[in-house]
KOLNUMAR-760993 format. One line per 5 residues: number of its first residue (from 1); their letters; for each residue z negated, y, x of N, C-alpha, C, O. Coordinates in steps of 0.05 Angstrom, whole numbers, always signed. Layout:
NUM	A	Z,Y,X,Z,Y,X,Z,Y,X,Z,Y,X; ... .
***
This chain:
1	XXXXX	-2072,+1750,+1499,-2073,+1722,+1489,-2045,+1710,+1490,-2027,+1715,+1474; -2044,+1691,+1513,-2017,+1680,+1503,-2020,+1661,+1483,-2040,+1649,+1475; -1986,+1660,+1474,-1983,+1647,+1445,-1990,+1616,+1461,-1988,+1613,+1485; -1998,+1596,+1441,-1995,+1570,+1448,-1981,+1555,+1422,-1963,+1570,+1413; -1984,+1528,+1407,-1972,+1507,+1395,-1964,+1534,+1365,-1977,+1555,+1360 .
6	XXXXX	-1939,+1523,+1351,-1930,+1538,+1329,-1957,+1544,+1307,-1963,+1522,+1297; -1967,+1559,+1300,-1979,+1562,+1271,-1966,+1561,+1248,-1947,+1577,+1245; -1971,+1550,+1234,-1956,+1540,+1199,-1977,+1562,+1188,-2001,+1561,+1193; -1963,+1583,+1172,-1975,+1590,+1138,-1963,+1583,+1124,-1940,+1592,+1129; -1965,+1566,+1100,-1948,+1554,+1075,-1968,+1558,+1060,-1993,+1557,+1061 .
11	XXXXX	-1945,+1565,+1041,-1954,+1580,+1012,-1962,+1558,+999,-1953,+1536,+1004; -1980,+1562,+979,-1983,+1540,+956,-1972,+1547,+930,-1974,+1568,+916; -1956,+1522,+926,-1929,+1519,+911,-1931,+1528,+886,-1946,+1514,+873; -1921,+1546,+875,-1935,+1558,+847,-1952,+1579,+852,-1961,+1585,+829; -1963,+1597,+872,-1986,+1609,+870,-1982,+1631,+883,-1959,+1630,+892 .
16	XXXXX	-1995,+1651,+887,-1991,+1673,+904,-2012,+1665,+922,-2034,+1677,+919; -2010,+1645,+942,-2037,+1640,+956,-2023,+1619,+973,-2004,+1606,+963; -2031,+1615,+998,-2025,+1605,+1024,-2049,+1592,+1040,-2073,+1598,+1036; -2040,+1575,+1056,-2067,+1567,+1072,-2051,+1560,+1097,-2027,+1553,+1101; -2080,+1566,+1120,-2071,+1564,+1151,-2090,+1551,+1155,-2110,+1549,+1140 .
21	XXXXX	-2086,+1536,+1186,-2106,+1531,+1200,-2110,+1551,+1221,-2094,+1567,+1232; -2135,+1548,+1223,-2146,+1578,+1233,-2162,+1560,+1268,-2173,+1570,+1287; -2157,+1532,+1263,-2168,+1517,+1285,-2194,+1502,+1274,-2195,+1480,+1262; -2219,+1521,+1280,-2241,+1509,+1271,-2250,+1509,+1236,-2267,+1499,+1222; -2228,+1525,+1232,-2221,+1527,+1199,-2195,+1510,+1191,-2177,+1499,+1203 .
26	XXXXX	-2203,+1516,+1165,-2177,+1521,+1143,-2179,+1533,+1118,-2194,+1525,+1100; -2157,+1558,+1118,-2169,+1581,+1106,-2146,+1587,+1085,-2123,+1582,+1091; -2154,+1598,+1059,-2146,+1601,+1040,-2134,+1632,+1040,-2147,+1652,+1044; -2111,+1630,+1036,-2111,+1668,+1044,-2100,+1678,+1015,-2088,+1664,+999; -2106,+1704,+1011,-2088,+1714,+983,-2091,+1743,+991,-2104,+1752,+1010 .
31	XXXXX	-2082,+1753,+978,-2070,+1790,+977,-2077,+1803,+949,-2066,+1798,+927; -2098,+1822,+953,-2089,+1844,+928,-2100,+1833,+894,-2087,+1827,+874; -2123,+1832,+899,-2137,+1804,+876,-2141,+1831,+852,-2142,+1826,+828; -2144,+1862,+863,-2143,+1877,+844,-2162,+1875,+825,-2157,+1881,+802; -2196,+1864,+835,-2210,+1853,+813,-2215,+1890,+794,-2215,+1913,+803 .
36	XXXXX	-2221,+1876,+756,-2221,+1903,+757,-2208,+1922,+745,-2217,+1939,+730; -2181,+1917,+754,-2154,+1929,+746,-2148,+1941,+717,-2136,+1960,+710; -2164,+1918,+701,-2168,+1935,+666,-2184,+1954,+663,-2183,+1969,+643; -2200,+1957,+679,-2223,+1985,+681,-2206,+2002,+686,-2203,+2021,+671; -2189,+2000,+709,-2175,+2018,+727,-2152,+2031,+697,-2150,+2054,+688 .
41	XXXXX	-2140,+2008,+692,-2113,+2021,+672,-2132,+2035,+650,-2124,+2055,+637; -2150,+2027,+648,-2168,+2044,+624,-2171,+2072,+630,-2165,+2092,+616; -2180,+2070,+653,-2200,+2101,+658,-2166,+2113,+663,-2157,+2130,+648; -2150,+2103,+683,-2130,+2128,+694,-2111,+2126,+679,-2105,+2150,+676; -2098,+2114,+666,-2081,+2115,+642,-2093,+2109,+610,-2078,+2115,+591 .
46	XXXXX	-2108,+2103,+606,-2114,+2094,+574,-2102,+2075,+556,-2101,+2071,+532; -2093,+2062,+587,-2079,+2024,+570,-2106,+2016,+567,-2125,+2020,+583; -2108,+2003,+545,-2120,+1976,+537,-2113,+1945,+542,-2092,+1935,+534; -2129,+1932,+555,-2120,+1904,+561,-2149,+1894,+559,-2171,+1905,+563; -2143,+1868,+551,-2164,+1845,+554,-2163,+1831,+585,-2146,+1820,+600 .
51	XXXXX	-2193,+1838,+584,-2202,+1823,+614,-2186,+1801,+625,-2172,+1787,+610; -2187,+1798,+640,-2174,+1770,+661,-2184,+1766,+695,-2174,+1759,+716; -2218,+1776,+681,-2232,+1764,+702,-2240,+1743,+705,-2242,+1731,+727; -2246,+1733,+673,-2253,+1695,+682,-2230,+1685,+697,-2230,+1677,+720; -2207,+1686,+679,-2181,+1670,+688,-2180,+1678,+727,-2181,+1662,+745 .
56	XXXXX	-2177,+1698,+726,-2182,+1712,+760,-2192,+1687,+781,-2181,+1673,+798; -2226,+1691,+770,-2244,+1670,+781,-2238,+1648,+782,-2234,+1638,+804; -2236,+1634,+761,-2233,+1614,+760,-2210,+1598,+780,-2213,+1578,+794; -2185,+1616,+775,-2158,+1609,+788,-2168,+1610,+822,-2163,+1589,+835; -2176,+1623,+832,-2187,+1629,+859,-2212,+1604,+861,-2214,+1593,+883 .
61	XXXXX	-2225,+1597,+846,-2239,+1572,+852,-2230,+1547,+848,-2239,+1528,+860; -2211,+1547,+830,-2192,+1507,+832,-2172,+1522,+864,-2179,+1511,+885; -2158,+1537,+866,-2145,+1530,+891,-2169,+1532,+922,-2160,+1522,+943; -2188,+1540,+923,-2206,+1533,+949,-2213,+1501,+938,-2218,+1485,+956; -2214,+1494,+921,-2222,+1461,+920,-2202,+1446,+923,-2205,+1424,+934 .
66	XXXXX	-2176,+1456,+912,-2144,+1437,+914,-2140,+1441,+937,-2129,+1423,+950; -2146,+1464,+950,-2129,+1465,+975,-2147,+1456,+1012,-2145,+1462,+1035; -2164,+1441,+995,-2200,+1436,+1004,-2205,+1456,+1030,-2205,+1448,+1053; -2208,+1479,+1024,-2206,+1502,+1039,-2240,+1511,+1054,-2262,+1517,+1043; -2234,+1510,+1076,-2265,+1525,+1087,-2273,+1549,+1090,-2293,+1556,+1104 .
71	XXXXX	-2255,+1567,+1072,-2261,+1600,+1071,-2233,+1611,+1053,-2211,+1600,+1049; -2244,+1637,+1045,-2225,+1653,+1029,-2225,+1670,+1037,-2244,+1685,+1037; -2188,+1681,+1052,-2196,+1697,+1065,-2182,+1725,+1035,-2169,+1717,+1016; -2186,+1750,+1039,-2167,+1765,+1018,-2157,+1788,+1043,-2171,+1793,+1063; -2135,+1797,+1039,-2120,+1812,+1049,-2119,+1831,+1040,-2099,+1836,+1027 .
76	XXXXX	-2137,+1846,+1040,-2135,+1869,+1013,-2138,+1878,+992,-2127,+1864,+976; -2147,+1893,+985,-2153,+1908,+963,-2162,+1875,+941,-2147,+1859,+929; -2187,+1875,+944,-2202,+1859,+923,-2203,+1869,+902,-2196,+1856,+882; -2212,+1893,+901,-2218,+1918,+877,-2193,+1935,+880,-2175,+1939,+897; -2201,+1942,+853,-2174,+1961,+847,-2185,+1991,+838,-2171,+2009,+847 .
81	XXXXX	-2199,+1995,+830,-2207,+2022,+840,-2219,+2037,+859,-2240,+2032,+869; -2200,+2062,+865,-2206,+2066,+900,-2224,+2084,+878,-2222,+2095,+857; -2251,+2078,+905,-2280,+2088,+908,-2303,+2065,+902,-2295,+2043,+893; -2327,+2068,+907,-2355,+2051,+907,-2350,+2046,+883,-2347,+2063,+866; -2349,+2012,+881,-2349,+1999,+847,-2374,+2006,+839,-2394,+2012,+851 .
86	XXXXX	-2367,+2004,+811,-2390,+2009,+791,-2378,+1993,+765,-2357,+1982,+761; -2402,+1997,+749,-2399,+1990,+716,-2389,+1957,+719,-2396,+1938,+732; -2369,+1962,+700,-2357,+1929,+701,-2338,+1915,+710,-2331,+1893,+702; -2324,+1935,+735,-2311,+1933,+759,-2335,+1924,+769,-2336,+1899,+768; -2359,+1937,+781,-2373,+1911,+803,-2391,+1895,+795,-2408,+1886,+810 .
91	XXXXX	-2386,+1887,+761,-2408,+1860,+755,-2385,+1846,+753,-2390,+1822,+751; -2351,+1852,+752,-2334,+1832,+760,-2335,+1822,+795,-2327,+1802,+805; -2347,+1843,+805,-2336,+1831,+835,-2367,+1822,+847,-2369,+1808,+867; -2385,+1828,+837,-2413,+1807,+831,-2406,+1785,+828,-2409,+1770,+847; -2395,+1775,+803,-2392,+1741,+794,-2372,+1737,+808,-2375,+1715,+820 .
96	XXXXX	-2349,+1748,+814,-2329,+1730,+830,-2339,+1725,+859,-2339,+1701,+863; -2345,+1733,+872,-2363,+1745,+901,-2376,+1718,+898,-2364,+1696,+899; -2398,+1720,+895,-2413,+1702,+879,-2411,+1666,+876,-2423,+1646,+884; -2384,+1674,+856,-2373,+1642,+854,-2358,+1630,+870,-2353,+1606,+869; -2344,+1651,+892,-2327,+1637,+917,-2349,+1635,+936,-2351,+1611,+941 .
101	XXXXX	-2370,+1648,+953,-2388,+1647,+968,-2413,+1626,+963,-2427,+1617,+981; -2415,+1619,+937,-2429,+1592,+929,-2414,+1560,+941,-2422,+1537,+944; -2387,+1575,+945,-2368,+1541,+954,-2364,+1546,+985,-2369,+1527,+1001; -2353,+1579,+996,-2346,+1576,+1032,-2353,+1603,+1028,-2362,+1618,+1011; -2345,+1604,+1051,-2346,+1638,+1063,-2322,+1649,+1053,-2300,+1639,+1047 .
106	XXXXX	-2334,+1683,+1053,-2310,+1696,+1049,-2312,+1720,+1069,-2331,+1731,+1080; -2279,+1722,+1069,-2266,+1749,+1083,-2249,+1772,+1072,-2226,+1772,+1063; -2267,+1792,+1077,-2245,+1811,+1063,-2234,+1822,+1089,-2247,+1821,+1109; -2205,+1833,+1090,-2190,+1855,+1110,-2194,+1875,+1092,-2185,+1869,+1070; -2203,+1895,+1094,-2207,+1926,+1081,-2180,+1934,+1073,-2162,+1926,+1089 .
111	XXXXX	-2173,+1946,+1057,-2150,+1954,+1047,-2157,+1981,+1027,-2180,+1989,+1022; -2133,+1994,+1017,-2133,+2034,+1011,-2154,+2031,+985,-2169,+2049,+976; -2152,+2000,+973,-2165,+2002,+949,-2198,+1985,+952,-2211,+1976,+933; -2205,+1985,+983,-2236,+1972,+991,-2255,+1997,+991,-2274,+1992,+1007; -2257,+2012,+984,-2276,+2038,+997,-2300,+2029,+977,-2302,+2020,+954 .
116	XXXXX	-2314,+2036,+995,-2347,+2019,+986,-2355,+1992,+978,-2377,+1987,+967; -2334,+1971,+987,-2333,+1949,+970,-2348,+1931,+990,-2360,+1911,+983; -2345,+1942,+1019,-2354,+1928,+1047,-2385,+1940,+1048,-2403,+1926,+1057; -2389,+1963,+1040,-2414,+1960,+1042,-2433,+1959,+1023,-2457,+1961,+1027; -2416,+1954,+990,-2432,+1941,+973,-2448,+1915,+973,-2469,+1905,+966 .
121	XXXXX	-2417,+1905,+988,-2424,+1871,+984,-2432,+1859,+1018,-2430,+1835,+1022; -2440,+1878,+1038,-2446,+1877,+1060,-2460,+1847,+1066,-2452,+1831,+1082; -2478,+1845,+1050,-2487,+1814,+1062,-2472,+1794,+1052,-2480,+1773,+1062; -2451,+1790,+1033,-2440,+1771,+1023,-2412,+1763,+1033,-2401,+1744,+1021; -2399,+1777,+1054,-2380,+1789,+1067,-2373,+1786,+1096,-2389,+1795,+1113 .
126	XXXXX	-2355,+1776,+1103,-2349,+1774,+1124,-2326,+1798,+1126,-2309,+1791,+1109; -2318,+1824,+1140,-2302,+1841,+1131,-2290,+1850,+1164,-2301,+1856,+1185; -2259,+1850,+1151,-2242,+1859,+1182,-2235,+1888,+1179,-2229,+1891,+1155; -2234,+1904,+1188,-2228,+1932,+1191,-2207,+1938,+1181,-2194,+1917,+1175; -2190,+1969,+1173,-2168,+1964,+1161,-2142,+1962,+1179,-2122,+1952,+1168 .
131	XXXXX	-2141,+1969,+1203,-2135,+1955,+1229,-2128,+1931,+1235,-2115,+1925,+1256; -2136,+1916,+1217,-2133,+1888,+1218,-2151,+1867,+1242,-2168,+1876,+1258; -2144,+1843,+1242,-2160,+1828,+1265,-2137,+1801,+1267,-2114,+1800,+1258; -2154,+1781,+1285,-2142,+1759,+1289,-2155,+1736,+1281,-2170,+1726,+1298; -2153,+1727,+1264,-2166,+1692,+1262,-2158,+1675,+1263,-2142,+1664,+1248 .
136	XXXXX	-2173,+1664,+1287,-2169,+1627,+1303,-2163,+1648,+1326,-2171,+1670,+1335; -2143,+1625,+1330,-2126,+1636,+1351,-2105,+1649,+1351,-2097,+1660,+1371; -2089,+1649,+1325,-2059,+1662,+1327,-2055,+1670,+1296,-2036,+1657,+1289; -2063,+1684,+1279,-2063,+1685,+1251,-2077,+1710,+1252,-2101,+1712,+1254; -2058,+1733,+1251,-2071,+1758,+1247,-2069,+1772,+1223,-2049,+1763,+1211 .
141	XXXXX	-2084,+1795,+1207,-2076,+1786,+1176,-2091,+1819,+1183,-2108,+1824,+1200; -2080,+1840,+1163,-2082,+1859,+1157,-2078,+1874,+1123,-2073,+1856,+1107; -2079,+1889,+1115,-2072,+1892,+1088,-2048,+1916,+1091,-2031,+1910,+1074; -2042,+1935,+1103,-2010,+1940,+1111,-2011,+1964,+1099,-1988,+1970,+1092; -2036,+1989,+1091,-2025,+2011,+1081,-2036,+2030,+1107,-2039,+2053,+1097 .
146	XXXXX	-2043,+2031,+1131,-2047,+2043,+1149,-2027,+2029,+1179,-2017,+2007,+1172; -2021,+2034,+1203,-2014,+2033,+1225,-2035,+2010,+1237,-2053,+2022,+1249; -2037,+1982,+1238,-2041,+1960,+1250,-2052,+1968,+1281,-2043,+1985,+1297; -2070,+1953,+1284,-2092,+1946,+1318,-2055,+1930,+1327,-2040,+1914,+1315; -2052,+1946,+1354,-2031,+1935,+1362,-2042,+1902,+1377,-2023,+1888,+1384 .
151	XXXXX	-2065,+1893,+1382,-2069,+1873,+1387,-2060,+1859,+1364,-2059,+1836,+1374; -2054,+1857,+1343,-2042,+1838,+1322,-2009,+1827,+1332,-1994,+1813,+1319; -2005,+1835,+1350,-1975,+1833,+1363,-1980,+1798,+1387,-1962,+1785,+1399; -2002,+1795,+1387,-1998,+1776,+1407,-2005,+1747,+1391,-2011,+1727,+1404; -2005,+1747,+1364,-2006,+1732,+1344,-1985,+1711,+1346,-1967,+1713,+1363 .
156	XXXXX	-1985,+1692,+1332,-1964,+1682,+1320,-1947,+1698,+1296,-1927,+1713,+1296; -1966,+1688,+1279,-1956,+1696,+1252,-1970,+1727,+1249,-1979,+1739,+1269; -1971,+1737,+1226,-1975,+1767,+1217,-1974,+1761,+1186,-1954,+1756,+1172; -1996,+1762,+1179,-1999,+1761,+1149,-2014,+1781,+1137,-2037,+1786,+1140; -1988,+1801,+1112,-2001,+1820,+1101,-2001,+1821,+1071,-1986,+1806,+1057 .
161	XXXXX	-2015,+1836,+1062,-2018,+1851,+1027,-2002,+1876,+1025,-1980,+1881,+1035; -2017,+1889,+1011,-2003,+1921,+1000,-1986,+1916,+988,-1993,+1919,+964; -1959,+1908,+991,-1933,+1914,+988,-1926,+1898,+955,-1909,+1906,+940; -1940,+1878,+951,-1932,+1873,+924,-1898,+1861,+920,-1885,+1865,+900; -1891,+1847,+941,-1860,+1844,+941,-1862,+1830,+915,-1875,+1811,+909 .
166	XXXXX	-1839,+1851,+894,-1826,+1831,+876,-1783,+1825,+874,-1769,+1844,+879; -1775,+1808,+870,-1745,+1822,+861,-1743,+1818,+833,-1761,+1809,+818; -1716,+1826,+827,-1706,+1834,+804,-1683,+1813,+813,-1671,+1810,+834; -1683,+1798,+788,-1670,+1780,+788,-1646,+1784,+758,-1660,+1789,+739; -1618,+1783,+750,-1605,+1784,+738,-1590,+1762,+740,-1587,+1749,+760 .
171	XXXXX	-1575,+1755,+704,-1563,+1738,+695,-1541,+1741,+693,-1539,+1762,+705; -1511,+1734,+683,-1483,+1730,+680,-1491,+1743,+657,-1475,+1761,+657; -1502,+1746,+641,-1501,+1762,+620,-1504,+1789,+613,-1496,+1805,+596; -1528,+1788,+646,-1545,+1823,+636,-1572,+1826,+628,-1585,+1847,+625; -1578,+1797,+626,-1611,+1799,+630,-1626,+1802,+659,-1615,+1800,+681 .
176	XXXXX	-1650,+1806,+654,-1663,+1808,+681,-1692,+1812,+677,-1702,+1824,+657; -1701,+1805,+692,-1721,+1792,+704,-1744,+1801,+723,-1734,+1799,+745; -1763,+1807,+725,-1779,+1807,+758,-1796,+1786,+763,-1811,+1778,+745; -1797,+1777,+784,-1814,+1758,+799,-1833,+1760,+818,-1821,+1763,+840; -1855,+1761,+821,-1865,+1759,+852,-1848,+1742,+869,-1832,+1725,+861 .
181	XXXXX	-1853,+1749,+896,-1838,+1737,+916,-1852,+1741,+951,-1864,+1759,+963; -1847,+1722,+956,-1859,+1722,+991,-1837,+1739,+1006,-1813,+1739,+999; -1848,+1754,+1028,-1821,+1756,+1043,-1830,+1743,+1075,-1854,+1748,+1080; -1816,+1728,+1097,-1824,+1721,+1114,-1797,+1728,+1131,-1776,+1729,+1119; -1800,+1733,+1162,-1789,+1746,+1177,-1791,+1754,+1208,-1812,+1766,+1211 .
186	XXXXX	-1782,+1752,+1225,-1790,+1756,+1248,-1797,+1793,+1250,-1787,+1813,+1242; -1818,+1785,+1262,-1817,+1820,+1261,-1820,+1837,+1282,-1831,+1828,+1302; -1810,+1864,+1281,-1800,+1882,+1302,-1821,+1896,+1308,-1830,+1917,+1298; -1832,+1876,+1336,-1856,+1895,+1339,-1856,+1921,+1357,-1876,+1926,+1370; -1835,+1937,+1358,-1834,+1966,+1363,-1831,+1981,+1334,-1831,+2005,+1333 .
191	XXXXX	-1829,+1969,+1319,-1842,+1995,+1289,-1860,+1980,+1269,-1861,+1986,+1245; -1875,+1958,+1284,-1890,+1953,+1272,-1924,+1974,+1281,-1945,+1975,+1268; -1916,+1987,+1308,-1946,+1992,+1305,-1934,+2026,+1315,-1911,+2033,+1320; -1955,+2041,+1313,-1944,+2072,+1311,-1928,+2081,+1335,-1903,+2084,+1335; -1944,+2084,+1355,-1930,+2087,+1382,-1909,+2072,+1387,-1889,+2084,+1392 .
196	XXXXX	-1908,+2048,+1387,-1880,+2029,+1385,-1883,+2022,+1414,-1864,+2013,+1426; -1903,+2025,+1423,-1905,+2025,+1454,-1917,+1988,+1466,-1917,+1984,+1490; -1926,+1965,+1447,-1932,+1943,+1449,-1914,+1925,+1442,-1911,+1920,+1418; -1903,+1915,+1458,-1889,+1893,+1442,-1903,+1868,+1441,-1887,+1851,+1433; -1929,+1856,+1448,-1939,+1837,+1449,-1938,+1824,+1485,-1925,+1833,+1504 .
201	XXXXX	-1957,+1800,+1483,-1954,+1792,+1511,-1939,+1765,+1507,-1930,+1762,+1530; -1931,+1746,+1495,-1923,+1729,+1490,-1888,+1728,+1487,-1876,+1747,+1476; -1871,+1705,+1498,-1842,+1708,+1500,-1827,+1713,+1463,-1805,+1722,+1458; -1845,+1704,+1445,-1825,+1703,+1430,-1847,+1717,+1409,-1871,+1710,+1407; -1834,+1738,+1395,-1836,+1758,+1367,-1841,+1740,+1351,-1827,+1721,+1345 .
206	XXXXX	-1876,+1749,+1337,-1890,+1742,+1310,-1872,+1730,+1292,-1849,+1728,+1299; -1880,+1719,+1266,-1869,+1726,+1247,-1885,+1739,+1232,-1908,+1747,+1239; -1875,+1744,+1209,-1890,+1768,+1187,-1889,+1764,+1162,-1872,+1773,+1147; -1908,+1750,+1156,-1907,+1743,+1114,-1924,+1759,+1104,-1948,+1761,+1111; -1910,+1774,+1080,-1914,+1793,+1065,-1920,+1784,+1039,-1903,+1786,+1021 .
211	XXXXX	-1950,+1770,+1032,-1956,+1767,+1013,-1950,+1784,+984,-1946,+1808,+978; -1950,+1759,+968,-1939,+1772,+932,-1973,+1776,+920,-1992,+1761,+927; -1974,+1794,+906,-2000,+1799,+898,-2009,+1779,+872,-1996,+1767,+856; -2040,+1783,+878,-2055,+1755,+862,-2048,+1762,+843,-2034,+1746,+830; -2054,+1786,+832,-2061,+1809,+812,-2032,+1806,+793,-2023,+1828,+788 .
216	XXXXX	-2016,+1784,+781,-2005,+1793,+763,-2000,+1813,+748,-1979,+1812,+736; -2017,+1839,+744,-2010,+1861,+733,-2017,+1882,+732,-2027,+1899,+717; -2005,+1876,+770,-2009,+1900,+795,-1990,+1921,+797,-1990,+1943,+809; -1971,+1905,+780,-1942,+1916,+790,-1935,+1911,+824,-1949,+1898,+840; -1913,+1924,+827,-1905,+1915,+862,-1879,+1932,+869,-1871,+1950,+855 .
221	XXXXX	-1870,+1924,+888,-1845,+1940,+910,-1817,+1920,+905,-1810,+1899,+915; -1802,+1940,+883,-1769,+1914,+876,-1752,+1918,+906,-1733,+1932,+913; -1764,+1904,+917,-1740,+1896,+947,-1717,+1895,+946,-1702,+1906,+963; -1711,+1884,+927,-1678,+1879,+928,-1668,+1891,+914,-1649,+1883,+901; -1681,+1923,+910,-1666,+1940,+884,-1656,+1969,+898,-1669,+1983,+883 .
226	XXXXX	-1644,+1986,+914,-1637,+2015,+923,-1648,+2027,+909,-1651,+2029,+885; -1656,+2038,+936,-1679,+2058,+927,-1710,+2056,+922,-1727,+2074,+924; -1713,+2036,+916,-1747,+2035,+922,-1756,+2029,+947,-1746,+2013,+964; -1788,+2050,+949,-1795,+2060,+981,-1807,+2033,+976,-1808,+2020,+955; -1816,+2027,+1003,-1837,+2004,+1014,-1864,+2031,+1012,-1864,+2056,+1008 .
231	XXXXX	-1882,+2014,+1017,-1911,+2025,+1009,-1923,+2028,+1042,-1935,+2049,+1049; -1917,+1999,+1064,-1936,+2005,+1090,-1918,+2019,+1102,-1894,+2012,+1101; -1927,+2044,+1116,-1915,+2060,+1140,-1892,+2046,+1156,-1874,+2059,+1167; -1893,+2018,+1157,-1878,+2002,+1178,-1856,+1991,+1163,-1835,+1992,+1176; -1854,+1981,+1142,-1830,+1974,+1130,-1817,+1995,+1120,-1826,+2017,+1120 .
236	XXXXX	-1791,+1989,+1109,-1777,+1958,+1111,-1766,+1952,+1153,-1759,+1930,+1162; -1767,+1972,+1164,-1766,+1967,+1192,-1777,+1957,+1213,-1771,+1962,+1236; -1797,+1938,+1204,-1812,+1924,+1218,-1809,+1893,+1216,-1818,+1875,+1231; -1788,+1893,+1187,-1782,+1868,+1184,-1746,+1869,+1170,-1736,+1864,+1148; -1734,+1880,+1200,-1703,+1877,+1189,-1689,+1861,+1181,-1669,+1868,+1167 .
241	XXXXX	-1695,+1828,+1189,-1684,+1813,+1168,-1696,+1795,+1163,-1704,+1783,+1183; -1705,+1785,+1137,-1719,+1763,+1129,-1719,+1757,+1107,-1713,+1778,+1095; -1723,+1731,+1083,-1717,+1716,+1066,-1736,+1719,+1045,-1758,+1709,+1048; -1731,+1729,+1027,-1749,+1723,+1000,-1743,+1696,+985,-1722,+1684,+979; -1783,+1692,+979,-1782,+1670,+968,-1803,+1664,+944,-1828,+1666,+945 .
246	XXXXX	-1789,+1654,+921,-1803,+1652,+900,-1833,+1638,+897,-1838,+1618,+911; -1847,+1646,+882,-1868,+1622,+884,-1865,+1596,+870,-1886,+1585,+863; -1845,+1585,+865,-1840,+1561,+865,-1833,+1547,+894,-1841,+1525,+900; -1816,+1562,+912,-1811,+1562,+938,-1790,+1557,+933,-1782,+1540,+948; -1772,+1565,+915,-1737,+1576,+915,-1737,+1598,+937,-1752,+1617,+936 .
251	XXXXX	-1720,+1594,+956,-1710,+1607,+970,-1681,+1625,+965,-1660,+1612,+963; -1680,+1655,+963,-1665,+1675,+960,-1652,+1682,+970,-1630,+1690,+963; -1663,+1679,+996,-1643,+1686,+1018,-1654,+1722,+1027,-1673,+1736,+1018; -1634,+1726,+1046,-1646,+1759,+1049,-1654,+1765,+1034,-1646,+1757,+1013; -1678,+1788,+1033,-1687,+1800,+1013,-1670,+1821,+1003,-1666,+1822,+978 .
256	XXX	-1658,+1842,+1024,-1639,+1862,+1020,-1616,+1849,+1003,-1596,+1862,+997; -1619,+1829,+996,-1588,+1815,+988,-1583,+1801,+965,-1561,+1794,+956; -1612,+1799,+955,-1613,+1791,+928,-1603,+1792,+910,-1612,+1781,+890 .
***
């Protein structure tokens, strides 16, 4: 596929959520919605937390109406417990399912934490492999904890999950801070895919936005801290230099540099 006219993903300002035109779309994208996640800290650790599935839902249905979106796409891990939902992990992903597919279509990209979630929700579902795919014409979107369909190389852009980018942000004093954060980047497509053997057919290298997770309290990957691993096989060398950016859309500058 050669590349043709630039593709825009821009974030929406405040949000961990972005929208593209996809061509015959326009699509709502987000990463890592983690529905669930209080079941999860329950059963595997024995935190207690109050639900924040309404708030979840709800937040995911004013932005497909603000952002007058023709589909939702997720990048990953919807659910947060790996294995076939149950209990009240999947009467949360029932009603949310549910209340976004009552307004557009939805898409999941399979991700480490989808296992059984594609063929729970099989008819309600539009679902990309964990391989990733391409939608439209130049907007390829994967969730980033396995080795990428090297056809995602002839993309424009490259939009992923997993990784949870947050930094650590410090004060003149000694306080500090974490934030979610975008990271965006041209990316190196000889370690972006395993063999390293594709570099795409097009003159000029993707870029690569690394979605901040929906999931407020997902935890994530401190970028700008030594010593913490990245989570997909491919980073941080797939994207050697590129700019973190707040969801206000303060710009950081390198991520490594924070």
């Amino acid at each position: 596929m050669a590349r043709g006219e630039p593709v825009t993903v821009e974030p929406v300002v405040g949000e961990p959520a972005a929208v593209a035109d996809l061509g015959a779309e326009h699509a709502l994208l987000v990463a890592d919605v983690h529905a669930g996640i209080e079941v999860g800290l329950r059963y595997e650790r024995g935190v207690e937390l109050d639900s924040r599935a309404d708030a979840r839902r709800e937040r995911l249905c004013r932005l497909i109406a603000e952002t007058d979106a023709d589909r939702l796409v997720v990048l990953g891990d919807l659910a947060h417990r790996i294995g076939a939902p149950d209990g009240d992990e999947r009467e949360e992903l029932e009603t949310l399912i549910r209340a976004v597919t009552d307004r557009v279509p939805m898409t999941l990209v399979e991700g480490n934490h989808d296992a059984g979630v594609a063929e729970t929700f099989a008819d309600d579902l539009d679902v990309i492999g964990a391989g990733g795919g391409v939608l439209g014409d130049s907007v390829a979107v994967c969730h980033g904890h396995t080795w990428p369909d090297p056809a995602l190389l002839d993309a424009d852009v490259v939009c992923m999950g997993h990784e949870h980018p947050q930094v650590r942000l410090e004060d003149a004093v000694g306080g500090s801070r974490v934030e979610r954060a975008w990271l965006r980047g041209v990316l190196d497509p000889a370690a972006f895919v395993e063999d390293g053997g594709n570099e795409g057919d097009g003159p000029d290298p993707s870029e690569l936005v690394v979605f901040p997770a929906f999931n407020e309290r997902s935890g994530g990957t401190w970028v700008n801290v030594e010593g913490q691993s990245f989570l997909a096989p491919f980073l941080p060398a797939a994207l050697p230099s590129g700019d973190a950016y707040l969801l206000d859309g303060t710009r950081l500058g390198d991520y490594r540099r924070v």
